[in-house]
C-alpha positions in Angstrom: 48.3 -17.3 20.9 47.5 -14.1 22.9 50.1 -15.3 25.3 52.8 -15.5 22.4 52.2 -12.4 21.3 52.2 -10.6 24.6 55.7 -12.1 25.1 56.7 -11.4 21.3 56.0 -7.6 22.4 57.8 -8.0 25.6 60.8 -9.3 24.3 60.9 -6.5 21.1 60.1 -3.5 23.3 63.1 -5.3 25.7 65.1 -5.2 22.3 64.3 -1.6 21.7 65.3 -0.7 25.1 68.5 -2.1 24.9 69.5 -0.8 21.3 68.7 2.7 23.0 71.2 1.8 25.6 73.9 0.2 24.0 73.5 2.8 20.9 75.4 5.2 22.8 78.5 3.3 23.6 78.5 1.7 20.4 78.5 5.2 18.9 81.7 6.1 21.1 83.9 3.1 20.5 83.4 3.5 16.8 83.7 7.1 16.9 87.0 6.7 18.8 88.6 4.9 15.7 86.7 7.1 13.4 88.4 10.1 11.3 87.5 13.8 12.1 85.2 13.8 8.5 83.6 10.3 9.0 82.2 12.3 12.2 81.0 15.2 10.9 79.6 13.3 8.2 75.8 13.6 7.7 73.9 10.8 7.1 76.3 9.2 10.1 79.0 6.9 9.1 77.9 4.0 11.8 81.1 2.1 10.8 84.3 3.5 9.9 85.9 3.0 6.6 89.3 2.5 7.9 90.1 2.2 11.5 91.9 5.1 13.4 94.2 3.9 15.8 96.1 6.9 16.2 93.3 8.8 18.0 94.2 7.0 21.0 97.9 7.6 21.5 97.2 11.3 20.5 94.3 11.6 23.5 97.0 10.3 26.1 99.8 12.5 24.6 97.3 16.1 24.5 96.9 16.0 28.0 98.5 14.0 31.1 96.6 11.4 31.4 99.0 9.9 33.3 98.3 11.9 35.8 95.1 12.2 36.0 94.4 8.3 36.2 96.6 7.9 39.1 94.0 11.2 40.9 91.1 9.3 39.5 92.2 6.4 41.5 93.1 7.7 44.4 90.6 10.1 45.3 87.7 7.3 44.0 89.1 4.7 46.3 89.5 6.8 49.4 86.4 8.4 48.8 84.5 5.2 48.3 85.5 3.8 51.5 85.3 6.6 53.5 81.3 6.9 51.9 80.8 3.2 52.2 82.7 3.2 56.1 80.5 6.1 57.1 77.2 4.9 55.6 77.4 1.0 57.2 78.2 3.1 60.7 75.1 5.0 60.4 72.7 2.3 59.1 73.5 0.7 61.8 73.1 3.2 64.3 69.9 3.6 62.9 68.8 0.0 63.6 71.0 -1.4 66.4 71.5 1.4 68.8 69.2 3.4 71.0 69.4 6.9 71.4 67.9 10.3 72.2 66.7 12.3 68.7 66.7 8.9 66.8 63.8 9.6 64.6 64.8 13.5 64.2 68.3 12.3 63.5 66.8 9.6 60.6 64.2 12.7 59.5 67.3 14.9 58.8 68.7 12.0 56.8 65.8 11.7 54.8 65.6 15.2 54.0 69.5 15.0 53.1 68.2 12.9 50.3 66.0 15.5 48.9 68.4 18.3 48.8 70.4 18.6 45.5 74.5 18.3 45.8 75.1 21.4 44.2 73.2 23.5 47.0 76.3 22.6 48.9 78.8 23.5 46.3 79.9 27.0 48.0 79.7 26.5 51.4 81.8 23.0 50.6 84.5 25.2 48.4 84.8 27.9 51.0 84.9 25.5 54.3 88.1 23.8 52.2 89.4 26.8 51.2 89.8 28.2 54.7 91.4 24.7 55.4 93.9 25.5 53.2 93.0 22.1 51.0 92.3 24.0 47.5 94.1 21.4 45.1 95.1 18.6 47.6 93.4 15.3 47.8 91.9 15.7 50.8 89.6 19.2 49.2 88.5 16.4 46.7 87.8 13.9 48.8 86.3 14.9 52.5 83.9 16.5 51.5 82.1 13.8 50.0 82.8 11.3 52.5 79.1 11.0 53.7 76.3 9.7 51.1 72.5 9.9 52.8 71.6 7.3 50.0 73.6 4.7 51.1 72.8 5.2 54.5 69.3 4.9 54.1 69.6 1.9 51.5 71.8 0.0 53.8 69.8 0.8 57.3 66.4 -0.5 55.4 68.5 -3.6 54.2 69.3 -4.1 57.8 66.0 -3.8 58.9 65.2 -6.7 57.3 68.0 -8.9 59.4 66.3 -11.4 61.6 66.4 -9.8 65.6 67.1 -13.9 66.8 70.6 -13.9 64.9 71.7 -10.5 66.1 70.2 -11.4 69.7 72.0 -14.9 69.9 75.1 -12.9 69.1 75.0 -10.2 71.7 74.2 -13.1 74.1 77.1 -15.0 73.3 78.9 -11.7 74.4 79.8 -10.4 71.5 80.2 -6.0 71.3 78.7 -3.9 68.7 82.0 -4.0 66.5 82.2 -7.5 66.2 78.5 -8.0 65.8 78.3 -5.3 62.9 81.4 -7.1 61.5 80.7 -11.0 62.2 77.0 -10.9 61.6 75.9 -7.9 60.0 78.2 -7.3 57.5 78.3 -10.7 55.8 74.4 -10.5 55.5 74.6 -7.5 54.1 76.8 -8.6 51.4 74.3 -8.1 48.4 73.6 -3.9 49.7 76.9 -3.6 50.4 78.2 -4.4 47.2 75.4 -2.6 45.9 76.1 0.6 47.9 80.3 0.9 47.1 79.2 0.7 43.3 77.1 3.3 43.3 79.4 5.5 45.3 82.6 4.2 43.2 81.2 5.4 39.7 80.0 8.1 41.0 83.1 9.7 42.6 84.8 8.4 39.1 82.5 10.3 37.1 82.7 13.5 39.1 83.4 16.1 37.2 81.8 19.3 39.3 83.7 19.2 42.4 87.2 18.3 40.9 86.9 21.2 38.4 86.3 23.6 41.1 88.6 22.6 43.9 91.3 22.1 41.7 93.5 24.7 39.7 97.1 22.5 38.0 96.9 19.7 35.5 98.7 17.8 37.9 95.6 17.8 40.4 93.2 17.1 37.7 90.8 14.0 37.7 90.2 12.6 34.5 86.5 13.9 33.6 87.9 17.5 33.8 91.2 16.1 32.1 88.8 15.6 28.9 88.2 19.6 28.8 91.7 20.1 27.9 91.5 18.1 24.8 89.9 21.0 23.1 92.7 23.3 20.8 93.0 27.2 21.5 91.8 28.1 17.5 88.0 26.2 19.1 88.4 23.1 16.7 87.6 20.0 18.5 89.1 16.6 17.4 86.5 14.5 18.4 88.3 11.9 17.5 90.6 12.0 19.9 88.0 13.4 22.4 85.8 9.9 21.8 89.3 8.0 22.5 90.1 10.0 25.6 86.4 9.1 26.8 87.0 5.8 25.9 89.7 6.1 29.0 86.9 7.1 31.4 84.6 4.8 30.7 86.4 1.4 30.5 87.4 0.9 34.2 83.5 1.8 35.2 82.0 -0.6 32.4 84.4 -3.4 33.8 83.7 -3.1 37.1 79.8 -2.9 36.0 80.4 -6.2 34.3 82.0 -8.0 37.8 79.7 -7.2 40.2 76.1 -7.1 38.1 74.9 -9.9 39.7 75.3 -8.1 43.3 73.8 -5.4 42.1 71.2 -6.9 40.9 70.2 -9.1 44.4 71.2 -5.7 46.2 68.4 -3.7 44.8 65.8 -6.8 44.8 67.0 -7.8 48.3 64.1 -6.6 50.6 64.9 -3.3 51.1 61.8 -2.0 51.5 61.1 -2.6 55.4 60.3 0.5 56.8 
């Protein structure tokens, strides 16, 4: 009996916890089809009366959304494989290569990780500036082409490669290149997966960086985009606003749905070698 109940409490405070998650993206896809008064409407109006398409064609005509999806994708696709090329190079620098200042080198990563992104907002902005890059693709993207996270996720992942099968291959002749892409790689799979997620929505849901680097609609990506849904008299139409969010957050949540099972053996996958 005590064992039925322990899991009856499990699974409820497991219920809980989700309701807390989904609650929030429940509340914006109903708000997104919701009219401006069901919104502002206290006690909250958890289903709408009568479904507001509209909101959605008048989010994509306020702004250019157009435009911004198309710097969305570019900049989150370069950027993601420059950050995922970068890290998989230094992981396995890290584990497969010898070399003065090793240890330093992997102390300065660490501390990389410990060092919030905004301490490097300013001398970022005025290194691109002086490279003439201010609202181009490449201000947006280089300078977050390196992530210390993934690095050190995918080096302790590697750690945790049996030496035989790396050894076997190096005896059979084979270079660093074609071990790191023959042997390494395709063990890796789970981390590596794990890793371009992570920097994928990330870049997506930038919103910082892009604002400050870029000055023309044309340039913008589509978090900033969602500022410009707001009128000049200060009324918001949330509406719209929810719809035009809506936007952001689909491509992330699908791409969450695809690869959850990576994810997932990524972060349980052994990466806890030191």
């Amino acid at each position: 009996m005590t064992t039925r109940l322990r899991r009856f409490g499990l699974h409820l405070l497991l219920a809980l916890l989700g309701v807390l998650m989904v609650g929030p993206l429940y509340w914006l896809f109903t708000s997104s089809l919701k009219q401006s008064a069901d919104i502002y409407t206290f006690p909250p109006v958890w289903w709408p009366g009568s479904l507001r398409w509209d909101n959605y064609p008048e989010a994509w005509r306020a702004a250019p959304f157009a435009d911004f999806f198309v710097n969305s994708a570019v900049t989150t696709a370069a950027g993601t494989l420059l950050e995922v090329t970068n890290a998989v190079l230094t992981a396995y620098a890290f584990v497969y290569l010898r070399f003065p200042g090793k240890r330093v080198l992997f102390a300065v990563l660490l501390s990389a990780l410990m060092v919030p992104g905004h301490v490097t907002l300013l001398a970022n902005y005025l290194t691109v500036a002086d490279l003439g890059w201010i609202n181009t693709y490449q201000g947006i993207i280089i300078p977050g082409a390196a992530s210390a996270f993934g690095a050190f996720l995918l080096r302790q992942h590697m750690l945790t490669i049996p030496t035989e099968i790396v050894e076997a291959a190096r005896a059979d002749g084979a270079g660093h290149l074609r071990i790191l892409y023959r042997v390494v790689l395709p063990l890796s799979r789970p981390m590596l997966i794990t890793v371009t997620i992570v920097s994928l929505v990330g870049k997506w849901n930038d919103f910082i960086w892009p604002l400050i680097v870029t000055n023309t609609d044309t340039m913008r990506t589509l978090p900033v985009g969602l500022l410009m849904l707001k009128q000049a008299d200060g009324y918001v139409n949330w509406g719209a606003v929810m719809a035009a969010t809506v936007f952001v957050v689909l491509p992330v949540l699908a791409v969450f749905f695809v690869a959850q099972r990576h994810i997932v053996a990524g972060l349980t996958q052994g990466a806890v070698k030191g």
